[in-house]
C-alpha positions as CSV (number, residue, x, y, z in Angstrom):
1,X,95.0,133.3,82.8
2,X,94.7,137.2,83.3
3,X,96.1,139.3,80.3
4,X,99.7,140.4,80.9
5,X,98.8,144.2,81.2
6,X,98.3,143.1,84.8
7,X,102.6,143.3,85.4
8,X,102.7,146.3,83.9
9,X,102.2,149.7,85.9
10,X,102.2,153.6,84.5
11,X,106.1,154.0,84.2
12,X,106.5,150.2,81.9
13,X,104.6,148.1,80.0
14,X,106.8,145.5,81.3
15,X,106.1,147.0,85.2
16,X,109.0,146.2,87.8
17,X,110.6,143.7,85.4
18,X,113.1,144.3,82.9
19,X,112.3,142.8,79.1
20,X,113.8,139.5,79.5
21,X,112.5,139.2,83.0
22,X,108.9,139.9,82.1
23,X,108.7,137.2,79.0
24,X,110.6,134.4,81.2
25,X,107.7,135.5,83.8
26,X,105.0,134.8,81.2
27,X,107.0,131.6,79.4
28,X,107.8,133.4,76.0
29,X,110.6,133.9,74.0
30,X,111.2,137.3,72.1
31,X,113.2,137.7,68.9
32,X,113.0,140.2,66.6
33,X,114.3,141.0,62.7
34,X,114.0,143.7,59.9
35,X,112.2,142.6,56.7
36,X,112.4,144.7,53.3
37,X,109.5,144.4,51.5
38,X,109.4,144.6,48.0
39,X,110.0,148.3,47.2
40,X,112.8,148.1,49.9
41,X,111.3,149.4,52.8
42,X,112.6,148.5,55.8
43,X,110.8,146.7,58.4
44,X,110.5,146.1,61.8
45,X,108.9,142.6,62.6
46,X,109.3,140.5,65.6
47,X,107.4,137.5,67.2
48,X,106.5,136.0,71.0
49,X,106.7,132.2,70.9
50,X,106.3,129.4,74.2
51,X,109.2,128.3,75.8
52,X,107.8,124.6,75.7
53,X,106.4,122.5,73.8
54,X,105.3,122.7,70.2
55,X,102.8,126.0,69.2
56,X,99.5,124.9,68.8
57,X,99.0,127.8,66.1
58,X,99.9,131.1,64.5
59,X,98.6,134.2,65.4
60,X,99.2,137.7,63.0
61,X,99.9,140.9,65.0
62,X,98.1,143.9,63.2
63,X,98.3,147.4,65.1
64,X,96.2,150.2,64.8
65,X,97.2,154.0,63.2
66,X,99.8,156.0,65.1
67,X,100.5,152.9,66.8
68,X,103.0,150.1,66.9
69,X,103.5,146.3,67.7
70,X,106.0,146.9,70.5
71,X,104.0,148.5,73.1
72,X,100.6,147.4,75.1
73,X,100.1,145.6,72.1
74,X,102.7,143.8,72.9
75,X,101.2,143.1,75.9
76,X,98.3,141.3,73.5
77,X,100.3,139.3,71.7
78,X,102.5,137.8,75.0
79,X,98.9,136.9,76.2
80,X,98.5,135.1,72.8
81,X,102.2,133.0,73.3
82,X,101.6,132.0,76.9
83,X,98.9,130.3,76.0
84,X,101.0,127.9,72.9
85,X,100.6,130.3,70.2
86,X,103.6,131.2,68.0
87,X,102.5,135.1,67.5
88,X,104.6,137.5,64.8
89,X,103.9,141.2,64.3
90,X,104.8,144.3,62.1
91,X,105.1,147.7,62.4
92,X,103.2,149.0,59.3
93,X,105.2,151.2,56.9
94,X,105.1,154.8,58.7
95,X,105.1,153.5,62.1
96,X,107.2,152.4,65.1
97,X,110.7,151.0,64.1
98,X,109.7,150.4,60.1
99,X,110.8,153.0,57.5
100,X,108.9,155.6,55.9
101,X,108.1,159.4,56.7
102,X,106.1,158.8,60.1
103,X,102.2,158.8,60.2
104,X,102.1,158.6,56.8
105,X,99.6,156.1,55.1
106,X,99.3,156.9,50.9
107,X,97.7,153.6,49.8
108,X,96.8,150.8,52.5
109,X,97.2,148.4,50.1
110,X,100.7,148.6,50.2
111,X,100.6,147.8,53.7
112,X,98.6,144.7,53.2
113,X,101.3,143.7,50.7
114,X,103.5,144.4,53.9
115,X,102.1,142.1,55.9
116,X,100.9,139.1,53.3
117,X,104.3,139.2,52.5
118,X,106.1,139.0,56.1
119,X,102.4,136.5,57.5
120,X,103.1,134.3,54.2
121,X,107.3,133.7,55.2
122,X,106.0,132.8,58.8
123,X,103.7,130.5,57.7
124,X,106.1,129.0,55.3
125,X,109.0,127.7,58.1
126,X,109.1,124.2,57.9
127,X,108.4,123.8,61.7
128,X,105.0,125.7,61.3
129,X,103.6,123.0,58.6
130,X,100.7,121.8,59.3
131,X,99.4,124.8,61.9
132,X,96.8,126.8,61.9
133,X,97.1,130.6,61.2
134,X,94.8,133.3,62.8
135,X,94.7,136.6,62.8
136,X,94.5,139.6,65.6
137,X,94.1,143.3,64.4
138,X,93.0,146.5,66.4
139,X,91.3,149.5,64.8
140,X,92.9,150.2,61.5
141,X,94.5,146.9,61.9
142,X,90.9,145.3,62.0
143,X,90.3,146.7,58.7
144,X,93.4,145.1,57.3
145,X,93.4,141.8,58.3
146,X,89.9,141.7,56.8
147,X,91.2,142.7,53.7
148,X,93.9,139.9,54.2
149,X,91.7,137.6,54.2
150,X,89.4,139.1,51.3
151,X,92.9,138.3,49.3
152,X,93.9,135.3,51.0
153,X,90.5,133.5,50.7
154,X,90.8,130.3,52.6
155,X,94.4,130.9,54.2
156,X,93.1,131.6,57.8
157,X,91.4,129.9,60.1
158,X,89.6,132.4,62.3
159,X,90.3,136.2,62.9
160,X,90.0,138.7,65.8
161,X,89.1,142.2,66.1
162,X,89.2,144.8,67.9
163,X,87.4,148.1,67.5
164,X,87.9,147.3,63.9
165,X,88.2,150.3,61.8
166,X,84.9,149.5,59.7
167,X,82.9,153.0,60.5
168,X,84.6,156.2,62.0
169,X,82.5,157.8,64.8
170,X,81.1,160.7,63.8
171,X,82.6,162.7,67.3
172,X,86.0,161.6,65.8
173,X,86.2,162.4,61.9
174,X,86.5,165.8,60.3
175,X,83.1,167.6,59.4
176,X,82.0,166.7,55.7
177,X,82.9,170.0,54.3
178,X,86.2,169.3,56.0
179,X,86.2,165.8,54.5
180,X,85.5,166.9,50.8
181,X,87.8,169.8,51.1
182,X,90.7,167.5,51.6
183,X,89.7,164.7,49.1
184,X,90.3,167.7,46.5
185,X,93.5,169.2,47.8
186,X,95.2,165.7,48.9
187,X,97.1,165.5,45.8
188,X,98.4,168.6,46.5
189,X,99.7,168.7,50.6
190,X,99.5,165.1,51.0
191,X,102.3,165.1,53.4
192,X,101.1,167.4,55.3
193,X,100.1,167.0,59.0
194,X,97.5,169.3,59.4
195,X,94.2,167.6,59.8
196,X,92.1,168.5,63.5
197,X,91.8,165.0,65.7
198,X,92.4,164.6,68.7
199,X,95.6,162.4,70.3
200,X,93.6,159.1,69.6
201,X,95.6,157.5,73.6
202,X,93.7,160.3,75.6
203,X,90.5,158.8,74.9
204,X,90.9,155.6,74.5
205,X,91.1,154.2,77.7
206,X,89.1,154.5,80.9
207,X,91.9,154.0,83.1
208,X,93.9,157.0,83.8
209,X,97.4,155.0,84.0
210,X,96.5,153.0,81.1
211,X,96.5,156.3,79.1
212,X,99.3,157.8,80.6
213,X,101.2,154.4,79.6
214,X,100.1,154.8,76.2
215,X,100.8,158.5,75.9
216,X,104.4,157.5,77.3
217,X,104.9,155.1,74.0
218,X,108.6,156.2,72.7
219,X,107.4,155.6,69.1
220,X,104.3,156.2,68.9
221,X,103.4,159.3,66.1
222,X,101.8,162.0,68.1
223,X,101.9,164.4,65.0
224,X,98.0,165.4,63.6
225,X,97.0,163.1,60.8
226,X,98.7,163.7,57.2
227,X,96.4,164.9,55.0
228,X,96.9,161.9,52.3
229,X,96.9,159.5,55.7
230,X,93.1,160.7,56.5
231,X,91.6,160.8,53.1
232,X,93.2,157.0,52.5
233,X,92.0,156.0,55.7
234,X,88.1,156.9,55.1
235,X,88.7,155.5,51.5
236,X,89.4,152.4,53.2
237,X,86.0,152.7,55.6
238,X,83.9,153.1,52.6
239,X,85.6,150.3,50.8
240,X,85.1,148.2,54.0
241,X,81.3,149.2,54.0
242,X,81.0,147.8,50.5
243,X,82.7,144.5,51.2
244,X,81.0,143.2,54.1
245,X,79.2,140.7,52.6
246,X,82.2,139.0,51.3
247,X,83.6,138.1,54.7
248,X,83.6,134.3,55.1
249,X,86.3,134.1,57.7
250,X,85.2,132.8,60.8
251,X,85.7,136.0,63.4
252,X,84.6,137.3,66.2
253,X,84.6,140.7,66.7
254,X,85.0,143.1,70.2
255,X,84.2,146.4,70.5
256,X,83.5,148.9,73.3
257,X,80.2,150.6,73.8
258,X,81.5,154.3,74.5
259,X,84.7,153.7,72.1
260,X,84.7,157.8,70.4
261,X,87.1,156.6,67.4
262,X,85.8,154.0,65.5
263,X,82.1,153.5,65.6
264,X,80.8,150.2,67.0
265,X,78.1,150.1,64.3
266,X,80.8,149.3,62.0
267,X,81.1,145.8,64.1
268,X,76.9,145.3,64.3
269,X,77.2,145.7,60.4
270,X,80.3,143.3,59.9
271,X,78.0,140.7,62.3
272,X,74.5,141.1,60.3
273,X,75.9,141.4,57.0
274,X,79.2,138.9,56.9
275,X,78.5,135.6,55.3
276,X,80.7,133.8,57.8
277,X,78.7,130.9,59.2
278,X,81.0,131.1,62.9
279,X,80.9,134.8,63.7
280,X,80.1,136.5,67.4
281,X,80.2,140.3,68.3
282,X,80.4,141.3,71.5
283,X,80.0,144.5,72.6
284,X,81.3,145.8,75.6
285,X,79.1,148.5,77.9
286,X,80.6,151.7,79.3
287,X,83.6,150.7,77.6
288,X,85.7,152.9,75.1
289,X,88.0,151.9,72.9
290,X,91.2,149.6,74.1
291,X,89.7,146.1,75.0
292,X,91.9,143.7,75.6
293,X,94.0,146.1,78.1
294,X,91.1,146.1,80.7
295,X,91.7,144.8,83.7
């Protein structure tokens, strides 16, 4: 069964079909629903689930920075449904259709409270008794269903990265003078979009309509990296680095060869160092950094 980014062309992720056209094409049902989490944040959450038959499991949507769960993501988690999972996804606080100043990422943590919050009613429903929950997370999202599961210890049955945010390529993060200049002044411009990168879509993806689809994402934030966003964000890599050896969740873990974001030593290391006893890595050559969109 080929991934669903095969309907979709450079104008929509959903191609020639409308919404509701595409998920009856790929036997899914969409729904979706604000959340308030416990500071009173809105939300935005929505799930994929078949059209027949019982789910055979859960599967947790986490997206990567700048991103959101509504676009080729999306795409991902359809794939997930059509084969008999019951798939639910939020947009992380900062991002997509949630509340909170855009691109904006103070404390991670507060976005795993997010998520444990939103996974943990999901998994609660009285029809999903009894199944199995797993997890899917891309780039930053990587990192934070590992840290799920470093809280939740036992609640999930396998997880799946990709291009998990567990080293930042050298070619992509500031210069170290750069780095320990802003872990001083943080406190000070936090908010304040002003940190060099590069548009994370332009070179992520070796297929030039690929990235023009991407680039054409309606919410995506296309503002430089917040200042308090950065410095929190390579916090979390050298938390990640220190915690390695925790991870007992059975995983594998994707990553592209050439991807120019997020090193793929950071998946060798989770592999070698992990105490998981079911764990793969497989690393993809002369490809960069969006996986599961390949064709």
């Amino acid at each position: 069964m080929p991934h669903p980014v095969v309907d979709a062309n450079v104008d929509s992720i959903f191609g020639k079909y409308s919404p509701e056209e595409f998920y009856t094409r790929h036997g899914v049902v969409h729904h979706e629903a604000f959340i308030r989490n416990s500071s009173g944040l809105s939300l935005y959450t929505h799930s994929w689930k078949p059209v027949k038959g019982k789910a055979k499991g859960l599967v947790f949507v986490c997206h990567g920075y700048g991103s959101d769960s509504g676009w080729l993501v999306q795409l991902t988690a359809i794939g997930f449904a059509e084969r008999g999972y019951s798939v639910h996804a939020i947009d992380h606080q900062g991002h997509g259709q949630s509340g909170g100043l855009k691109g904006y990422i103070p404390l991670l943590d507060a976005v795993i409270d997010d998520c444990i919050q939103f996974f943990d009613s999901v998994r609660n429903v009285a029809e999903n008794s009894g199944l199995r929950s797993f997890l899917y997370g891309e780039s930053m999202g990587g990192a934070i269903v590992l840290l799920i599961t470093l809280r939740q210890v036992g609640v999930y049955s396998g997880v799946i990265l990709n291009g998990a945010m567990l080293m930042i390529s050298d070619k992509y993060k500031p210069p170290w003078l750069l780095e320990l200049m802003l872990s001083f002044i943080a406190p000070l411009i936090h908010r304040w979009p002003i940190v060099p990168a590069k548009d994370i879509p332009t070179i992520s993806f070796r297929e030039e309509w690929k990235r023009t689809l991407a680039l054409a994402n309606p919410k995506r934030y296309t503002g430089r990296p917040r200042v308090g966003t950065a410095v929190e964000l390579l916090r979390i890599v050298r938390v990640m680095e220190q915690r390695l050896e925790d991870v007992t969740v059975p995983f594998i873990a994707l990553h592209g060869e050439l991807d120019t974001v997020v090193d793929p030593a950071g998946s060798e290391a989770l592999f070698e160092k992990a105490r998981s006893t079911d764990k793969k890595l497989k690393v993809y050559q002369a490809s960069s950094a969006t996986l599961c969109h390949l064709t």
